[in-house]
C-alpha positions as CSV (number, residue, x, y, z in Angstrom):
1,X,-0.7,28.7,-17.3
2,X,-2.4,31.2,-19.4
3,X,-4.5,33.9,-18.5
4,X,-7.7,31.6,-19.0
5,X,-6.7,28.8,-18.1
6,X,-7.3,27.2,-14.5
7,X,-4.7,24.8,-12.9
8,X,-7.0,21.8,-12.9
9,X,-7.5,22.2,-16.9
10,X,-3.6,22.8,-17.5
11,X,-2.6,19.6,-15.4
12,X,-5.4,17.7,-17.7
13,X,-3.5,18.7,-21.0
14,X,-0.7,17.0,-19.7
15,X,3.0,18.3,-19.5
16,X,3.8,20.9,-21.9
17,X,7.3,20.2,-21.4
18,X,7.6,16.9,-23.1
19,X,6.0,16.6,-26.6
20,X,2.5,19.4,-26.1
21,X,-0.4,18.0,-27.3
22,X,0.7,14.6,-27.6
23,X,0.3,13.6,-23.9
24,X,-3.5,11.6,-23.2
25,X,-5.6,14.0,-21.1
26,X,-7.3,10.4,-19.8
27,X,-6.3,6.6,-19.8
28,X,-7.5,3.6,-18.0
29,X,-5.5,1.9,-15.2
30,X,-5.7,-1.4,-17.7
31,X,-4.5,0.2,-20.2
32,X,-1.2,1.3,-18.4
33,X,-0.4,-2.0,-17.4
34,X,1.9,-4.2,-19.4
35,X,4.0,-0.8,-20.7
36,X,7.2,-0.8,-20.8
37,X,9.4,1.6,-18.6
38,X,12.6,3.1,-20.6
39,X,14.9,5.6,-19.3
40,X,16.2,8.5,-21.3
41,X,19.0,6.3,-22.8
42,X,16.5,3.9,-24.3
43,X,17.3,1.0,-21.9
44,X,14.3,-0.9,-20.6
45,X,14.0,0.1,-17.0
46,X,10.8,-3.0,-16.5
47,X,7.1,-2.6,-17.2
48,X,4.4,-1.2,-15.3
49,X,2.4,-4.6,-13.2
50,X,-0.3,-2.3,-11.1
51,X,-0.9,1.5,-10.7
52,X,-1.7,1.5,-7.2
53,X,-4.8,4.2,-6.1
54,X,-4.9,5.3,-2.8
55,X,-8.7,5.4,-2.8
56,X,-9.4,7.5,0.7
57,X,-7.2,10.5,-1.2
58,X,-8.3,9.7,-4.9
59,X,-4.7,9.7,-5.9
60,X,-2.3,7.2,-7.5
61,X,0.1,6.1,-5.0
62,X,2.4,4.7,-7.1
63,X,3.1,2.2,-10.2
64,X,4.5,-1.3,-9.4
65,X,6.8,-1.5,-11.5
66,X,8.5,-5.3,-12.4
67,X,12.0,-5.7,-13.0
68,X,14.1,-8.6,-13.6
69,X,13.5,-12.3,-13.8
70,X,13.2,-14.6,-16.3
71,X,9.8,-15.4,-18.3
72,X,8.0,-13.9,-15.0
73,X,10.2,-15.9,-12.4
74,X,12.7,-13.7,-10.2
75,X,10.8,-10.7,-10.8
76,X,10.6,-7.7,-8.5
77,X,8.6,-5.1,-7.9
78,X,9.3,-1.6,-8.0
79,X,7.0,1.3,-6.3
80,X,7.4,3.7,-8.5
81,X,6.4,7.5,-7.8
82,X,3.8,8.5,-10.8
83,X,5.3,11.6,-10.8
84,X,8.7,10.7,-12.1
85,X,7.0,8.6,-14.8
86,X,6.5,10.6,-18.6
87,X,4.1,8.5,-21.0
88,X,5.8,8.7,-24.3
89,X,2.1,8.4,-26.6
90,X,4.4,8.0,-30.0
91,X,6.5,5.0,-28.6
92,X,3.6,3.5,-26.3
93,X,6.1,3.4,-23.1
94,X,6.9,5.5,-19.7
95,X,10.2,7.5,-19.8
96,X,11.8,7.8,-16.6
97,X,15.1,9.8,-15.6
98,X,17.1,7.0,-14.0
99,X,19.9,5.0,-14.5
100,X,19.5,1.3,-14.5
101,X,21.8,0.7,-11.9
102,X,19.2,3.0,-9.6
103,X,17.1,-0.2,-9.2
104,X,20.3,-2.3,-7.4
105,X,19.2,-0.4,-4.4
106,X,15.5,0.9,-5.1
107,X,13.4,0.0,-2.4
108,X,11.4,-3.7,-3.6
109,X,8.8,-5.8,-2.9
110,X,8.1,-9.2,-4.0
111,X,4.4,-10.2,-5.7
112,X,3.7,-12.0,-2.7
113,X,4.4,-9.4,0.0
114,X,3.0,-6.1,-1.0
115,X,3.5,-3.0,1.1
116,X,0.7,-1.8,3.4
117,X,-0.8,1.5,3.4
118,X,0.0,1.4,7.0
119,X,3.3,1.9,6.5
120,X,4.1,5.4,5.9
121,X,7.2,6.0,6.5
122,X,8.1,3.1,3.4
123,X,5.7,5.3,1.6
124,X,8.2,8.5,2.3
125,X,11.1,6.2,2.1
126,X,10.2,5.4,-1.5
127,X,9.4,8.8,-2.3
128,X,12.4,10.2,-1.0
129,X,14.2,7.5,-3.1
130,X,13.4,9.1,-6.3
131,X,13.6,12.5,-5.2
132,X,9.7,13.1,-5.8
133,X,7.4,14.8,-3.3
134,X,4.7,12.9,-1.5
135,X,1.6,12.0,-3.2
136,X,-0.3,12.5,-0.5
137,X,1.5,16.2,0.0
């Protein structure tokens, strides 16, 4: 953060960390769907389904994230924490830290049986999963 800058207009230039100034400042939720998810060895991880808002808080709760299958068929779904997603703007695609393998035990749903917002504590679960904080936090 620089000395004139506030930490609502540094979190809107996106992370300086990875690639400055070629992270979007704003995108739509359509447009985020259908991208795939890669991990940092250039394996496909899945694709993002949904970006799920949690409207009360005005935060994303997570990405569904769909893995596996054939042609649609077998699929899962993966809540994802936003935070440990990176958008790559040059390749069009989320980078995520994770072995594939992470996703033999990563906590599911199927498109038929979404999770509540109820729930909470398969909210923290999932969070705690991936090592991110809460959104909600």
């Amino acid at each position: 953060m620089t000395a004139t800058s506030t930490p609502a207009a540094d979190n809107l230039r996106g992370d300086a960390g990875d690639d400055a100034g070629q992270q979007p400042r704003l995108m739509t939720a359509s447009r985020l769907c259908g991208n795939k998810v890669i991990n940092r060895q250039n394996e496909t991880l899945g694709q993002i389904d949904e970006v799920v808002i949690d409207v009360p808080r005005g935060r994303i709760a997570y990405a569904a994230m769909a893995s596996g299958g054939f042609l649609g068929l077998g699929e899962r779904l993966f809540a994802v924490p936003w935070t440990v997603l990176r958008y790559d703007a040059a390749r069009e695609c989320f980078v995520m830290d994770a072995r594939k393998e992470v996703f033999e035990e990563a906590p599911g749903f199927d498109k038929d049986s979404w999770p509540t917002q109820a729930d909470a504590g398969w909210h923290d679960r999932v969070h705690r999963y991936y090592g991110a904080p809460p959104y909600w936090m």
